[in-house]
C-alpha positions as a Markdown table, in Angstrom:
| # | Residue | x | y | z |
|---|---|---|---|---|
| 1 | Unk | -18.3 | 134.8 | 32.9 |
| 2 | Unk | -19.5 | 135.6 | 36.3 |
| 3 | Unk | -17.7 | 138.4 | 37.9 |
| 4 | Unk | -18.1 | 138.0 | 41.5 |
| 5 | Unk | -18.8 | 140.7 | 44.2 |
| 6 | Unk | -15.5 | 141.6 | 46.7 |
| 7 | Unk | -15.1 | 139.0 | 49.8 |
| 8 | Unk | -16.9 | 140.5 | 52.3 |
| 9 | Unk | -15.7 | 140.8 | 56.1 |
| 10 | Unk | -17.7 | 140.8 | 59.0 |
| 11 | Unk | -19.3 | 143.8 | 59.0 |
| 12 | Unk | -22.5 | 145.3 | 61.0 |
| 13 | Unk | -23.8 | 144.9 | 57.7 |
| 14 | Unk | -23.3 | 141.0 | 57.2 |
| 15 | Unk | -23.2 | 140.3 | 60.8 |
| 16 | Unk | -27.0 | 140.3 | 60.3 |
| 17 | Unk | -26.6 | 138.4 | 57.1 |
| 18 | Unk | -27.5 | 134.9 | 56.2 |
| 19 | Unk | -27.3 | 132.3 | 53.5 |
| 20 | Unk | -30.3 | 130.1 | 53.4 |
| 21 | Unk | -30.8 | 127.0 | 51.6 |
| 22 | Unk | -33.7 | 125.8 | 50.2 |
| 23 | Unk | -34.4 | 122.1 | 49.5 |
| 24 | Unk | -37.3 | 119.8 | 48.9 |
| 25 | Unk | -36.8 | 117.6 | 51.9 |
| 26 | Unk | -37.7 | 113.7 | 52.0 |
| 27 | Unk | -38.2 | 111.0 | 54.8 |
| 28 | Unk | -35.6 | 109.9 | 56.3 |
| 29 | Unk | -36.7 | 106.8 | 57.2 |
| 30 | Unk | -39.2 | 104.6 | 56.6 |
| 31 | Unk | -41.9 | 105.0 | 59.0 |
| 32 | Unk | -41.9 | 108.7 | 57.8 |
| 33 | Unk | -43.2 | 108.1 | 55.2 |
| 34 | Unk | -47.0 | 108.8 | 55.3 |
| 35 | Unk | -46.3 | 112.0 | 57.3 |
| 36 | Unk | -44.2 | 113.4 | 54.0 |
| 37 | Unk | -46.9 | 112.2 | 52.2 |
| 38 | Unk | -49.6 | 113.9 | 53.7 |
| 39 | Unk | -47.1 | 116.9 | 54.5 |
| 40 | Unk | -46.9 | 117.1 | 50.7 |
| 41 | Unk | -50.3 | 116.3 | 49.8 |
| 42 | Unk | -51.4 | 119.3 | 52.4 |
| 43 | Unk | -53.3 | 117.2 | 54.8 |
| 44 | Unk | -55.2 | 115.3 | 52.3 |
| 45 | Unk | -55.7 | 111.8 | 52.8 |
| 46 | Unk | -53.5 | 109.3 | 51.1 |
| 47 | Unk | -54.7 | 105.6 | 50.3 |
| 48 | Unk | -53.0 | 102.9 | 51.8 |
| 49 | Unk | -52.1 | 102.0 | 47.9 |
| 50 | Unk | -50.0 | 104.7 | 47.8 |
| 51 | Unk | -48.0 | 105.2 | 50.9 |
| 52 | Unk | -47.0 | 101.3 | 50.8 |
| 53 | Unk | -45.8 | 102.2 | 46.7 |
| 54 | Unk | -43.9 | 104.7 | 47.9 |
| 55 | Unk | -42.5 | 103.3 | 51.1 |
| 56 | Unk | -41.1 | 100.4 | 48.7 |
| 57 | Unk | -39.0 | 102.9 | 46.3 |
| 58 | Unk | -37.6 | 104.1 | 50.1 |
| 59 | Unk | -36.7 | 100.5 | 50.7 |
| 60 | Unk | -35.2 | 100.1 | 47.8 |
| 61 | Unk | -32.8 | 102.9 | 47.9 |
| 62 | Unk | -31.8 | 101.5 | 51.6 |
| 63 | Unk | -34.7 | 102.9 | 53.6 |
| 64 | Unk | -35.2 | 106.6 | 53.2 |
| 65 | Unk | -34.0 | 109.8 | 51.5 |
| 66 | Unk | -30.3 | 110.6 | 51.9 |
| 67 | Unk | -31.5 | 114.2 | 50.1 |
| 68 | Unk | -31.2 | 115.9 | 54.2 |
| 69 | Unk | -28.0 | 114.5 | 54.4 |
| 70 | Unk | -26.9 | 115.7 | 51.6 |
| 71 | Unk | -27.8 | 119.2 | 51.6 |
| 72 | Unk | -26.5 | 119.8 | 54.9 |
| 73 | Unk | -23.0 | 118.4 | 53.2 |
| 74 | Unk | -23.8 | 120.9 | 50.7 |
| 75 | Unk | -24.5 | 124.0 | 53.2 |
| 76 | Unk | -21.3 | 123.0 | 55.1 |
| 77 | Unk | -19.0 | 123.1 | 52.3 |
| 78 | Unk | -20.8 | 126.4 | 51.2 |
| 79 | Unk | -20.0 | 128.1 | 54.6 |
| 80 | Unk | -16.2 | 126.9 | 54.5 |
| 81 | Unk | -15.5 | 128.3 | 50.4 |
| 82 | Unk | -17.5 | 131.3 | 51.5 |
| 83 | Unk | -14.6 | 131.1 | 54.7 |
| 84 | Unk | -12.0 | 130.9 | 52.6 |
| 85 | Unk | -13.0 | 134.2 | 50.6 |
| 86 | Unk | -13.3 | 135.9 | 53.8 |
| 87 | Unk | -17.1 | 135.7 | 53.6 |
| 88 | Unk | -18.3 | 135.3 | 57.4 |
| 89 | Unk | -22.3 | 134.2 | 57.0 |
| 90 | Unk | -24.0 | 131.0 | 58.2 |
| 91 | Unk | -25.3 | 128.9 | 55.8 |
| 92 | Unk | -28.8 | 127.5 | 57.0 |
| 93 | Unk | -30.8 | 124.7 | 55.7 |
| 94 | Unk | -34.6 | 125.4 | 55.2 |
| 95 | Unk | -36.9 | 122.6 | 53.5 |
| 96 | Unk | -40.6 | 122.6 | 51.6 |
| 97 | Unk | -41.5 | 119.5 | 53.3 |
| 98 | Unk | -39.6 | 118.5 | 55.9 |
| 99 | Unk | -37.2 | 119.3 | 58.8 |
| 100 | Unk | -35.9 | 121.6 | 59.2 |
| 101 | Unk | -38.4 | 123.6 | 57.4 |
| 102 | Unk | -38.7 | 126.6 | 56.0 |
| 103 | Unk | -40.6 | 128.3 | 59.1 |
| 104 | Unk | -38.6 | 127.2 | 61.8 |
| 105 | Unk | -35.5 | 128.1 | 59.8 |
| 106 | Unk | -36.1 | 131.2 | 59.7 |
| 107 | Unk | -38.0 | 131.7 | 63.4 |
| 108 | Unk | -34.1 | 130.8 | 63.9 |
| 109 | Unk | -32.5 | 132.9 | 62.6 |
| 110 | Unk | -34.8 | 135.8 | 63.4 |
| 111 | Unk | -34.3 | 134.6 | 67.0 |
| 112 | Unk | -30.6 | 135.6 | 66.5 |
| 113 | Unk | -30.7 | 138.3 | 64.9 |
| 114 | Unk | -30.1 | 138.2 | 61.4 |
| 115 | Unk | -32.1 | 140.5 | 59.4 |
| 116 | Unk | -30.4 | 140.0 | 55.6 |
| 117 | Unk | -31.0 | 136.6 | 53.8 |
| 118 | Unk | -29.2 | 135.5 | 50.6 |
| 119 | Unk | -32.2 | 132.4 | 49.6 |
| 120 | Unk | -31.0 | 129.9 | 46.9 |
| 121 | Unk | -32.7 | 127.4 | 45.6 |
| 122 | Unk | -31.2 | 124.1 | 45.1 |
| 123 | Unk | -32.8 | 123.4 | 42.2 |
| 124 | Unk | -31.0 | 125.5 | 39.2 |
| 125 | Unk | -34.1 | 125.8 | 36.6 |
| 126 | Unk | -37.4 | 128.2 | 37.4 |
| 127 | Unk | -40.8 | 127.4 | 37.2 |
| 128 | Unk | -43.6 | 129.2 | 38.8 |
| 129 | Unk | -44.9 | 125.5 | 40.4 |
| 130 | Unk | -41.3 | 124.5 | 41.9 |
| 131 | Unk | -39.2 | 127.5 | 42.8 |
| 132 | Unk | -42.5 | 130.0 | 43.0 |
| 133 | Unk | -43.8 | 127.4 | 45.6 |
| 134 | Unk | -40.6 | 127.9 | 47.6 |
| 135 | Unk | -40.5 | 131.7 | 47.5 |
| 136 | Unk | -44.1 | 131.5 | 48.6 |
| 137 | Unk | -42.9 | 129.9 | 51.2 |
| 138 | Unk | -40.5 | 132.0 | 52.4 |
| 139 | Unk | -42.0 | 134.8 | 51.9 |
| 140 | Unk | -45.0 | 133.2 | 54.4 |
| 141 | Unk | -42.4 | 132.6 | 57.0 |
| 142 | Unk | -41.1 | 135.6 | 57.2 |
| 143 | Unk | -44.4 | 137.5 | 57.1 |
| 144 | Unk | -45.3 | 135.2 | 60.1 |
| 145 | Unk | -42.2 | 135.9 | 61.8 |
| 146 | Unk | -42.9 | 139.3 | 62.4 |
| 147 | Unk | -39.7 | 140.5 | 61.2 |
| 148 | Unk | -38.1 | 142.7 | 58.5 |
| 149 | Unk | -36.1 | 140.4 | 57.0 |
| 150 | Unk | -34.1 | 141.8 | 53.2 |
| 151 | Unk | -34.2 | 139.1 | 51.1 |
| 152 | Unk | -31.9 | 138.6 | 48.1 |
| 153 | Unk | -33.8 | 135.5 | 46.1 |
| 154 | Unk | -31.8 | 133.6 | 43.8 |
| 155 | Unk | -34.3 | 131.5 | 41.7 |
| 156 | Unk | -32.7 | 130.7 | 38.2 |
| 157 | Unk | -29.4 | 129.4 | 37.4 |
| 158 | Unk | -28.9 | 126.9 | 35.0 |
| 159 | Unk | -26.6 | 128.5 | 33.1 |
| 160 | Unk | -24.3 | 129.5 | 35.6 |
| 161 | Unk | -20.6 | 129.0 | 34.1 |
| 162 | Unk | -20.2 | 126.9 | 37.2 |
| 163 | Unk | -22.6 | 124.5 | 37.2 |
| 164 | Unk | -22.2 | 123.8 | 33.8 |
| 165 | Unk | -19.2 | 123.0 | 34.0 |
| 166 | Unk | -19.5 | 120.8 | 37.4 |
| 167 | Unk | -21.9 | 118.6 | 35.1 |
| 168 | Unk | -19.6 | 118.4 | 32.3 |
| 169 | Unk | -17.0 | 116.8 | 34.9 |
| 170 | Unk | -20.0 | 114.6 | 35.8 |
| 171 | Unk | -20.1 | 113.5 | 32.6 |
| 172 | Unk | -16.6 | 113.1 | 32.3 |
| 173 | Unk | -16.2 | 111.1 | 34.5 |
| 174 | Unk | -18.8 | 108.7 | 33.6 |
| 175 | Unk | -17.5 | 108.5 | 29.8 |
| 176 | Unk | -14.1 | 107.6 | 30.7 |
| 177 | Unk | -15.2 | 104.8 | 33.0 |
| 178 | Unk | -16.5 | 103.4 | 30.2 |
| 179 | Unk | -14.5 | 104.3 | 27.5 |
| 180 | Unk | -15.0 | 101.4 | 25.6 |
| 181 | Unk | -18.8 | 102.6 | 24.8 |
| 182 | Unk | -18.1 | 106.3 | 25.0 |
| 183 | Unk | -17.4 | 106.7 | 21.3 |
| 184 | Unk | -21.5 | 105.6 | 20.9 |
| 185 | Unk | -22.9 | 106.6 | 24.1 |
| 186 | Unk | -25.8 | 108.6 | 23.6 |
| 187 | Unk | -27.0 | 111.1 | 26.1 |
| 188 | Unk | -30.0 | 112.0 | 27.7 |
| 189 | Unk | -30.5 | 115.1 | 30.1 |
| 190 | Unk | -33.0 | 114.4 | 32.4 |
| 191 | Unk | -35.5 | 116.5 | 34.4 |
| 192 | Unk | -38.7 | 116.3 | 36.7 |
| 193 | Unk | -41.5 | 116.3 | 34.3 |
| 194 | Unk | -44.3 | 118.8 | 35.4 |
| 195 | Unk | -47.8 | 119.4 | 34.2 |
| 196 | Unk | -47.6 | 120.9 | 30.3 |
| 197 | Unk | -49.9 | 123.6 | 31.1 |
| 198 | Unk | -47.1 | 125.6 | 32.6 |
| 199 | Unk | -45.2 | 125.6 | 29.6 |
| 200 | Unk | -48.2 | 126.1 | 27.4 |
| 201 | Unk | -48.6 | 129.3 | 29.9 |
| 202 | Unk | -45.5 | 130.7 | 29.3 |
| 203 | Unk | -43.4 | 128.8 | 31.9 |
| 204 | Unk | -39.5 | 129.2 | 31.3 |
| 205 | Unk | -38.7 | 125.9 | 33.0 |
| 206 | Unk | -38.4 | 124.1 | 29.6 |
| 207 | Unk | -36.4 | 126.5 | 28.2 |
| 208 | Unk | -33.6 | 126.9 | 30.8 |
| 209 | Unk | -33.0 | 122.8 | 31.0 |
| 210 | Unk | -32.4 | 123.0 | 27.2 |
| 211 | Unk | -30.3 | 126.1 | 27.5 |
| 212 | Unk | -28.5 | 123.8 | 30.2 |
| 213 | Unk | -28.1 | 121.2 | 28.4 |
| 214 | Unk | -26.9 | 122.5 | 25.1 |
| 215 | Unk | -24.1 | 124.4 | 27.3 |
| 216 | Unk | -22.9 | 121.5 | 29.0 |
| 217 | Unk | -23.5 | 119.3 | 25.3 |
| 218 | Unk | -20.7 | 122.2 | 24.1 |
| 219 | Unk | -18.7 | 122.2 | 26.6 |
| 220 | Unk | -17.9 | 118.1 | 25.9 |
| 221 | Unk | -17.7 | 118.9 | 22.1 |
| 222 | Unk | -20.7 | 116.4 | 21.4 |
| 223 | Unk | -24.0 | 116.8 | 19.4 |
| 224 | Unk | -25.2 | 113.4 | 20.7 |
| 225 | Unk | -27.6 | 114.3 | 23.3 |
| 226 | Unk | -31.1 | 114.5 | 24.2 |
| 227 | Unk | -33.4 | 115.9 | 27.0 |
| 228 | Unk | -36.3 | 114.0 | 28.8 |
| 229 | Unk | -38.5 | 114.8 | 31.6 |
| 230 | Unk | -38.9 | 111.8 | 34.6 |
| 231 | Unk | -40.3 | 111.2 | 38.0 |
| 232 | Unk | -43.9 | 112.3 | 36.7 |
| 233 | Unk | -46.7 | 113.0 | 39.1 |
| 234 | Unk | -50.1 | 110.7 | 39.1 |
| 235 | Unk | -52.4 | 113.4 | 38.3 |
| 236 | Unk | -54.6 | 112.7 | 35.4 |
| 237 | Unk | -52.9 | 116.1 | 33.4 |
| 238 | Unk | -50.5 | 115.9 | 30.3 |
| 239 | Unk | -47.0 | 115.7 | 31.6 |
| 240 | Unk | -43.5 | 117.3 | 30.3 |
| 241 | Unk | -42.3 | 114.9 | 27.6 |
| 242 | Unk | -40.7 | 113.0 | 26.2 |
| 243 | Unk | -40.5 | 111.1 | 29.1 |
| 244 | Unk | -37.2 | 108.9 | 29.7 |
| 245 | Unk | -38.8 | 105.5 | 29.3 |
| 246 | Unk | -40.4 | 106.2 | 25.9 |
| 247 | Unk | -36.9 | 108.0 | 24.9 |
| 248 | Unk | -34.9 | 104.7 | 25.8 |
| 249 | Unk | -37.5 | 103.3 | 23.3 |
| 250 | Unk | -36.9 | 105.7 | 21.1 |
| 251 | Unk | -33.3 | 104.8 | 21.1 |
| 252 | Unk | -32.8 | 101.3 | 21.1 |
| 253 | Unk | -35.6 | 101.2 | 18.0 |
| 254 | Unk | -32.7 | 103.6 | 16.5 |
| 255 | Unk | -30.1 | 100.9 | 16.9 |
| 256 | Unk | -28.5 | 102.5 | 20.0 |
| 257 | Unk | -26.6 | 100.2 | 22.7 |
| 258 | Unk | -24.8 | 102.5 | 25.1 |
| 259 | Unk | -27.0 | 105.1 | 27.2 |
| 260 | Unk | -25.3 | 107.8 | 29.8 |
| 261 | Unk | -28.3 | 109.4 | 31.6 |
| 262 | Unk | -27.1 | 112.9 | 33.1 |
| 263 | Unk | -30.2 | 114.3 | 35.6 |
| 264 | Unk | -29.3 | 118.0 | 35.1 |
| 265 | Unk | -32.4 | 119.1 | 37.2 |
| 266 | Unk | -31.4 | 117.7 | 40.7 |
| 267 | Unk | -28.2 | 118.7 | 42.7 |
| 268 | Unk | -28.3 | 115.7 | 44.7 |
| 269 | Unk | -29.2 | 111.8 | 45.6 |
| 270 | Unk | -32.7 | 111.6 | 46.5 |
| 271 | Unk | -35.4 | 109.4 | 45.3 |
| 272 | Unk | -35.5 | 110.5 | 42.2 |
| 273 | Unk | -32.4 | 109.4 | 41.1 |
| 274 | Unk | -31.6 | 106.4 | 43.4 |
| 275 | Unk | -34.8 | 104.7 | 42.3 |
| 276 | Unk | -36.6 | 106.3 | 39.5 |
| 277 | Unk | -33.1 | 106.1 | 37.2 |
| 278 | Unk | -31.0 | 103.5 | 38.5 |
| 279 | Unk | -33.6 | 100.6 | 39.2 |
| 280 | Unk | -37.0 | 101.6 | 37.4 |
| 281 | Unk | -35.1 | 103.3 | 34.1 |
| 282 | Unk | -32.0 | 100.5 | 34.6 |
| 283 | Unk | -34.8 | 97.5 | 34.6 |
| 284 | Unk | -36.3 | 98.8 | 31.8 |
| 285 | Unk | -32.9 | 99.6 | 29.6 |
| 286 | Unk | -32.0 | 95.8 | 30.2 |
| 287 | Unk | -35.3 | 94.5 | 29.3 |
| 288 | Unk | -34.5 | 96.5 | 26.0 |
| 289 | Unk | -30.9 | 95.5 | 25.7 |
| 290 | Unk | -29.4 | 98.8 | 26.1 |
| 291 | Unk | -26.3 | 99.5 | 28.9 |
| 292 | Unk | -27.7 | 102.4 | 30.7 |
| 293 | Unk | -24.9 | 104.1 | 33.1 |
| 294 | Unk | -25.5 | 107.3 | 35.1 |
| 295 | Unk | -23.5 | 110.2 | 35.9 |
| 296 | Unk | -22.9 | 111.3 | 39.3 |
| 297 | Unk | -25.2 | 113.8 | 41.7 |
| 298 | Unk | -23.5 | 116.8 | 42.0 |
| 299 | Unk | -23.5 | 117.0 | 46.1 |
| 300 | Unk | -20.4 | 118.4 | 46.6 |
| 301 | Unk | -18.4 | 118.9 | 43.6 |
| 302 | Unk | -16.5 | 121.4 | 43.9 |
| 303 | Unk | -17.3 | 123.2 | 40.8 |
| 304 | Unk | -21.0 | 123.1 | 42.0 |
| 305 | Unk | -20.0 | 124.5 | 45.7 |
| 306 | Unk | -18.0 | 127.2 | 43.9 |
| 307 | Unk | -21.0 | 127.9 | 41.8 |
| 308 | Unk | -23.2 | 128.2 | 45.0 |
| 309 | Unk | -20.5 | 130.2 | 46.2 |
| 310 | Unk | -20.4 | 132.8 | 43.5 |
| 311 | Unk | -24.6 | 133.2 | 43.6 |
| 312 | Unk | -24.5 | 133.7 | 47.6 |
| 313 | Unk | -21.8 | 136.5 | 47.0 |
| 314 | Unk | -23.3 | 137.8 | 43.7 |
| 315 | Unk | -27.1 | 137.2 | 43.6 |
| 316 | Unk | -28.1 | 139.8 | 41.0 |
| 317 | Unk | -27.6 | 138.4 | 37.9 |
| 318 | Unk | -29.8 | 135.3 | 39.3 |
| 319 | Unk | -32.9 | 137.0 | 40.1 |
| 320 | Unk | -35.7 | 137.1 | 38.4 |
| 321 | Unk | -37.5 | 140.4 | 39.6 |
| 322 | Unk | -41.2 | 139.9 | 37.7 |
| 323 | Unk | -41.5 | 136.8 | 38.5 |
């Protein structure tokens, strides 16, 4: 277990000190779309093809990301369990690719004073492409800020006691809602797939879902699981796999009915899971015949607040120093 650092008071210390968190970011509605296109795409231009694709999965989902909503939910129940423990620092937002971004976030709190940063990164698993991008990125703020800022950077946590054991409750909770089928539900842990070459490279991000998901597999006392990679990118690369379509395949030709679908690698509702699971991998499970329920985002379970919690007091253990 996690032993967590004393409750700390307000200080001079941690009266300069700040919990930042950072997220991916996503339109918010639909006409901002092609500006968090091209935000992501770095300027490049992005065919008309494209941005109307994508502006469809936003209108399907009710007409934009709910993922800024939800982290600031997130960051406010943060601040209050970090209240409770006598733990006094703001909890910030900061995202890659969209307000309020990472830049202005901390221009903020620069602008106020704080000088000490706790960073975490909503998104448990490292790899050099996701979490390195947003450490770069930080790490380019702050440089342009001007300011000695102390960071503590929190970039790997999948096997944080907590967290498995928010998405076991997930899990749970979708298995007993459907107890019926629970007895020969088969479940697949899902991920964002990312180019292979990473892994091939010595990328850990593989590595860390499985060690997620064979925690959380124990902790239910089931063998019946499987991991798959989604959501991947249009680049003309090999891609994590399996991916979750094929694996659906895989398990209705293996005489499965009943599929729970647990995305391990995302901490909230975004795009990714309100359209890439429950309509494009739901559509595709009926066509098969297969019942296809999903377990619940984390948001703000309060397991996986506690868990944030525990890292903002006690980031050691969740650093990873070389890389």
């Amino acid at each position: 277990m996690v032993m967590a650092m004393a409750p700390r008071s307000q200080t001079s210390e941690t009266a300069t000190s700040a919990v930042l968190l950072l997220a991916y970011g996503g339109p918010e509605s639909l006409r901002d779309v092609e500006p968090f296109l091209r935000d992501i795409r770095a300027g490049r231009e992005t065919s008309e093809e494209l941005i109307q694709e994508v502006t469809a999965r936003y209108a399907a989902i009710g007409g934009g990301s709910p993922l800024a909503r939800r982290t600031h939910e997130q960051a406010a129940a943060l601040q209050a369990a970090l209240r409770e423990s006598g733990d006094l620092r703001p909890v910030h937002v900061g995202m890659r690719h969209w307000s309020p971004r990472i830049a202005d976030s901390v221009s903020s709190l620069v602008q106020k004073g704080y000088r000490h940063l706790t960073a975490i990164c909503l998104a448990p698993h490292y790899s050099r492409l996701s979490i390195g991008a947003y450490k770069s990125a930080l790490e380019r703020a702050i440089q342009d800020s001007g300011a000695h800022i102390d960071v503590e950077f929190v970039d790997h946590w999948g096997d944080h006691p907590l967290l498995i054991r928010a998405l076991a409750s997930r899990l749970e909770a979708a298995l007993v809602h459907d107890a019926e089928a629970g007895k020969d539900t088969e479940i697949v842990f899902t991920a964002h797939s990312l180019p292979a070459s990473l892994v091939d490279e010595g990328d850990p991000y593989v590595s860390e879902l499985r060690r997620t998901a064979e925690a959380v597999a124990e902790l239910l006392g089931t063998s019946r699981y499987r991991l798959a990679f989604q959501s991947a990118g249009a680049r003309a690369v090999r891609w994590l796999g399996p991916d979750l379509l094929e694996t659906l395949n895989a398990l209705r030709a293996a005489g499965a009915h009943h599929v729970l679908v647990a995305p391990i690698g995302f901490v909230s509702d975004h795009v990714e899971i309100l359209y890439d699971l429950d309509i494009e991998a739901r559509r595709a499970a009926d066509d098969l015949g297969l019942s296809l329920r999903r377990a619940e985002a984390l948001n703000t379970h309060p397991d996986f607040i506690a868990a944030l919690a525990d890292l903002a007091r006690n980031p050691e253990p969740w650093r990873l120093h070389s890389a």
